[in-house]
TIRO-2110 file (N, C-alpha, C; in Angstrom, 1 decimal):
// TIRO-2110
-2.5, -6.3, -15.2, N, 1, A
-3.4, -6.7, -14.1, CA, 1, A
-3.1, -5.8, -12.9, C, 1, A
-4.4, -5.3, -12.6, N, 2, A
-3.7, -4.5, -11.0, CA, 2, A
-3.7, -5.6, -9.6, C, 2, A
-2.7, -4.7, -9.1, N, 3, A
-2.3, -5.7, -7.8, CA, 3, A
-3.3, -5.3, -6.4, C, 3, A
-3.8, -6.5, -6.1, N, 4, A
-4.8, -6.3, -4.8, CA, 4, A
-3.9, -7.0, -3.8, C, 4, A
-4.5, -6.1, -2.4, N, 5, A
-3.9, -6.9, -1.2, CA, 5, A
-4.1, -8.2, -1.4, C, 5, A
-3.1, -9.4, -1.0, N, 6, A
-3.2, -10.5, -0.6, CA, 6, A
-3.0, -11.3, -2.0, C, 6, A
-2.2, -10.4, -2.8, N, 7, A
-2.0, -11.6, -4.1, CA, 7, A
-0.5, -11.8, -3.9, C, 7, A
-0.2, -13.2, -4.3, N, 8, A
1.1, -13.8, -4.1, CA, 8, A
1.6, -14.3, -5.8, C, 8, A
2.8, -13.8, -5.9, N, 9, A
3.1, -14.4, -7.5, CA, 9, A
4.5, -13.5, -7.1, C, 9, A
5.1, -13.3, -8.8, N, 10, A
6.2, -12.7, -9.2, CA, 10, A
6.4, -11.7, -9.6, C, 10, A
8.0, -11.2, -10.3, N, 11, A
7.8, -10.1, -11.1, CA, 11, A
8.6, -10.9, -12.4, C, 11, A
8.4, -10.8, -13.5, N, 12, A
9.3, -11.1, -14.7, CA, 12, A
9.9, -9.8, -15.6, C, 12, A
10.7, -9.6, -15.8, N, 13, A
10.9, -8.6, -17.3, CA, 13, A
9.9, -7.6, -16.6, C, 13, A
9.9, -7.0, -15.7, N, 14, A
8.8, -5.7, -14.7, CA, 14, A
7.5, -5.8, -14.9, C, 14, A
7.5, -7.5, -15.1, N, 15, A
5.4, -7.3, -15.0, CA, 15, A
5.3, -8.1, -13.5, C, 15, A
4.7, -8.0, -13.0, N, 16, A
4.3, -9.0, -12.1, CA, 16, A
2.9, -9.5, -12.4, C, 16, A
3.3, -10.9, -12.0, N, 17, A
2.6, -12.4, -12.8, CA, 17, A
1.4, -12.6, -11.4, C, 17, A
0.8, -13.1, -10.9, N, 18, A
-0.6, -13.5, -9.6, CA, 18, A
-0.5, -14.4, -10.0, C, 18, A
0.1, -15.4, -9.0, N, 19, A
-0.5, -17.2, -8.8, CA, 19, A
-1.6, -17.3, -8.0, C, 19, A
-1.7, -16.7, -7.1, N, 20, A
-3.2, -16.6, -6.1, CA, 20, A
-3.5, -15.2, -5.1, C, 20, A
-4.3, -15.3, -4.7, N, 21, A
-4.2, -14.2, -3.4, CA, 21, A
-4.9, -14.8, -2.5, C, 21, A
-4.5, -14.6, -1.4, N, 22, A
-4.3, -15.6, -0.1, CA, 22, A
-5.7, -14.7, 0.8, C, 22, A
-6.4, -13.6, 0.1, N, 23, A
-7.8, -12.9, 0.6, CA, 23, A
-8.3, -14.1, 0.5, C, 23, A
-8.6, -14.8, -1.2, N, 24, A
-9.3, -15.6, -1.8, CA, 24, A
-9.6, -17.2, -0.9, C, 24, A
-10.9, -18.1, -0.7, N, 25, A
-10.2, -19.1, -0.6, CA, 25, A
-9.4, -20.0, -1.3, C, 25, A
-8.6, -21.1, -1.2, N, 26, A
-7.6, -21.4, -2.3, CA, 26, A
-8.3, -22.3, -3.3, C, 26, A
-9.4, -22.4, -3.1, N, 27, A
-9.9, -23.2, -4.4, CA, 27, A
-11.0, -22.3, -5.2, C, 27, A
-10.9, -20.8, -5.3, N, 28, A
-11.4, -19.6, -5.7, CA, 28, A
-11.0, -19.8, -7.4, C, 28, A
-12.1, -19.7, -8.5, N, 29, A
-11.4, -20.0, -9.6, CA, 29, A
-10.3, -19.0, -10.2, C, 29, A
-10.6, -17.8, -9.2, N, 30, A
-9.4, -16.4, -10.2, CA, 30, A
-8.1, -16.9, -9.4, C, 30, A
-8.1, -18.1, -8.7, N, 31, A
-6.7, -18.5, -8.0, CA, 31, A
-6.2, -19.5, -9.0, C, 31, A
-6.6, -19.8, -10.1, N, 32, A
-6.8, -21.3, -11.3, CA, 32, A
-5.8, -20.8, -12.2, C, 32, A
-5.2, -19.5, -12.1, N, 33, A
-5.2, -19.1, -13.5, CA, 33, A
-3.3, -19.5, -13.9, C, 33, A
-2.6, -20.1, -12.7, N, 34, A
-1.6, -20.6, -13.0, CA, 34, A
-1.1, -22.1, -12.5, C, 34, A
-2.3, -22.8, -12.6, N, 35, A
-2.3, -24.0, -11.2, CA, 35, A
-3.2, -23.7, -10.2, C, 35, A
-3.2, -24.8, -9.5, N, 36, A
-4.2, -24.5, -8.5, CA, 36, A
-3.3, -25.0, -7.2, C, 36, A
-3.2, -23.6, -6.1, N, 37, A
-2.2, -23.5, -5.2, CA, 37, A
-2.8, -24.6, -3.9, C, 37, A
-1.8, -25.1, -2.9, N, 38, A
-2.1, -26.3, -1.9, CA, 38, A
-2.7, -25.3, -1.3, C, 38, A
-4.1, -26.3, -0.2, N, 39, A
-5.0, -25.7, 0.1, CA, 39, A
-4.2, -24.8, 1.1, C, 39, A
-4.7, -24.0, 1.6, N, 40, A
-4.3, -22.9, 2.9, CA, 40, A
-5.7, -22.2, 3.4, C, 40, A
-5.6, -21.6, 4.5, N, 41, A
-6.8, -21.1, 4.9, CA, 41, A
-6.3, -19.4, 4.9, C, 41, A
-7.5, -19.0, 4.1, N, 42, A
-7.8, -17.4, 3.8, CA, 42, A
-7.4, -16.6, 4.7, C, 42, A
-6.7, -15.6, 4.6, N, 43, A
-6.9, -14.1, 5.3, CA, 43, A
-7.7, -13.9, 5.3, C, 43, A
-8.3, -13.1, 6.9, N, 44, A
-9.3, -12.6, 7.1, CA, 44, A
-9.1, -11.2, 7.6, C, 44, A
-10.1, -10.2, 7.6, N, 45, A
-9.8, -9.0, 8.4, CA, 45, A
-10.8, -8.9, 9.3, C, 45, A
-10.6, -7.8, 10.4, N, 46, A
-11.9, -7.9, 10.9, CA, 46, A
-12.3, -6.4, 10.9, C, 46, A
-13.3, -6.1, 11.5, N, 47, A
-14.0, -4.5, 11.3, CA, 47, A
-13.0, -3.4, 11.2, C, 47, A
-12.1, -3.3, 11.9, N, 48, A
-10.7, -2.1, 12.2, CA, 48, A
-9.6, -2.7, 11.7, C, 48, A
-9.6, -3.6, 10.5, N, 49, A
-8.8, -3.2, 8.7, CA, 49, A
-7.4, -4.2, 9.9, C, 49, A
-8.0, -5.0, 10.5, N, 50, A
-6.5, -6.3, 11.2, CA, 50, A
-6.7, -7.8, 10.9, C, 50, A
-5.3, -7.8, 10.2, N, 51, A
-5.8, -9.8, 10.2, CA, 51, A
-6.1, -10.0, 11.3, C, 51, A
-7.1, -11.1, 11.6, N, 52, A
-7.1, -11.7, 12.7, CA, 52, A
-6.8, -13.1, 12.6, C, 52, A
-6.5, -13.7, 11.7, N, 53, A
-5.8, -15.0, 12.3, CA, 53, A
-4.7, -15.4, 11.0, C, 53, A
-3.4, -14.2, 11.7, N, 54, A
-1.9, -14.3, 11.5, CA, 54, A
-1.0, -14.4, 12.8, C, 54, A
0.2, -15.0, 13.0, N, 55, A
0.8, -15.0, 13.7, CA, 55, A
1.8, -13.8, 13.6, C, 55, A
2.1, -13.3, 14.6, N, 56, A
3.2, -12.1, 14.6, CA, 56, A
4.5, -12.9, 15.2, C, 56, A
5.3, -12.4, 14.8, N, 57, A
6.7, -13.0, 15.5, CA, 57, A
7.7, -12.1, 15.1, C, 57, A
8.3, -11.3, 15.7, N, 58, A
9.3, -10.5, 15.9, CA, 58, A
10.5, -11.5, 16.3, C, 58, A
11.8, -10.9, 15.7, N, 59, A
13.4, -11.1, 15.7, CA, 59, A
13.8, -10.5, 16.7, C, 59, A
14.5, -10.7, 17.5, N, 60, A
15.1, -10.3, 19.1, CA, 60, A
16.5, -9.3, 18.7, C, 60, A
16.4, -9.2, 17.4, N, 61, A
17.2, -7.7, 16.9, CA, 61, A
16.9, -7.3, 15.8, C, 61, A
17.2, -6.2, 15.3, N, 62, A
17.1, -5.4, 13.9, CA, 62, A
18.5, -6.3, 13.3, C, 62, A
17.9, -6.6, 11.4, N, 63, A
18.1, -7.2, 10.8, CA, 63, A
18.9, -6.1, 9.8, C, 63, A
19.7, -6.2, 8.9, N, 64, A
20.0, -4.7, 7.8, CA, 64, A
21.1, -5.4, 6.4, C, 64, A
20.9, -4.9, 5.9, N, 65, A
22.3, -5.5, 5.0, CA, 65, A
23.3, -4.3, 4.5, C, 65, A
24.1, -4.9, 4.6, N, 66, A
25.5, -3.6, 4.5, CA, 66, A
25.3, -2.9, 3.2, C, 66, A
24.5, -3.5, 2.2, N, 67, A
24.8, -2.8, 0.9, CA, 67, A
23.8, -1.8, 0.6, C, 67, A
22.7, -1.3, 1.7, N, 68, A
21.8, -0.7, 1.6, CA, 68, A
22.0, 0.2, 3.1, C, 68, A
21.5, 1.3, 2.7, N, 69, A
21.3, 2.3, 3.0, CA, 69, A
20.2, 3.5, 3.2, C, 69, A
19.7, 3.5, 4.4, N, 70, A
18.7, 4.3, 4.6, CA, 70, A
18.8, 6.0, 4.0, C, 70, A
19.9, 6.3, 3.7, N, 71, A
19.9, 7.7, 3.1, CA, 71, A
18.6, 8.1, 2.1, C, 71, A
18.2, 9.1, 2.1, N, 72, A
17.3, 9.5, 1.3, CA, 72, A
17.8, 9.7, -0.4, C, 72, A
17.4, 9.2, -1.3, N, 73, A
17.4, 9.3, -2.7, CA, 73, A
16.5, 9.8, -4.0, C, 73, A
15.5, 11.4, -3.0, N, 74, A
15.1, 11.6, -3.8, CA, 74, A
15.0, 12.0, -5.6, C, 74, A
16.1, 12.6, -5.5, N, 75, A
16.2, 13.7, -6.3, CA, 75, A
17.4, 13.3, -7.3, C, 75, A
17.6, 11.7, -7.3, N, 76, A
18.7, 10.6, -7.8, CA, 76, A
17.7, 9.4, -8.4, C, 76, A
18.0, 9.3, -9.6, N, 77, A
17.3, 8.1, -10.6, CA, 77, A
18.2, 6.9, -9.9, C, 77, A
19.0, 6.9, -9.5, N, 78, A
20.4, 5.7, -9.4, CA, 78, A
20.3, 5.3, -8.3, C, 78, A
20.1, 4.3, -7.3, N, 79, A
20.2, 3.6, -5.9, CA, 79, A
21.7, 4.2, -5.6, C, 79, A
21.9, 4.5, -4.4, N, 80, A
23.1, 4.3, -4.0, CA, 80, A
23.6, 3.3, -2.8, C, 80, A
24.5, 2.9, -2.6, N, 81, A
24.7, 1.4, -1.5, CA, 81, A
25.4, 2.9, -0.3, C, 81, A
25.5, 2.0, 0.6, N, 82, A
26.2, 2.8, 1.9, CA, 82, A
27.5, 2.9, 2.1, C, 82, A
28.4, 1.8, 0.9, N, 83, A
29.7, 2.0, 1.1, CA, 83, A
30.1, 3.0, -0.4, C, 83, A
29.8, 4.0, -0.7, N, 84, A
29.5, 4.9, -2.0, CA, 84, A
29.9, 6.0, -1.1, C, 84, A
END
């Protein structure tokens, strides 16, 4: 299945699974196909490609975890952590 903006689900064994997408309204039947998700109201966008009715909320600092690392890894199949 290809992935569209606004689908919410998993990944298993590297497939990823669509329980809904949150474009859709929630009682949309291609949202049925694992259950039928509690109602919520749709994303919307408006003419210049912006939700318009999401809340933004920013953290009052940058967040990071020690075991990752912004280094670049092209040219490397293997992740590397920052304490490497």
């Amino acid at each position: 299945m290809k992935v569209s903006i606004g689908d919410v689900g998993y990944i298993s064994n590297g497939v990823f699974y669509r329980m809904f997408n949150v474009m859709l309204p929630w009682n949309d039947p291609s949202n049925r196909k694992l259950g039928i998700p509690d109602p919520y109201k749709s994303l919307s966008l408006d003419c210049s490609g912006e939700f318009v009715n999401i809340r933004k909320l920013f953290f009052g600092r940058d967040y990071n975890t020690p075991n990752v690392s912004g280094r670049q890894n092209t040219h490397s199949p293997q992740a590397r952590t920052s304490r490497e």
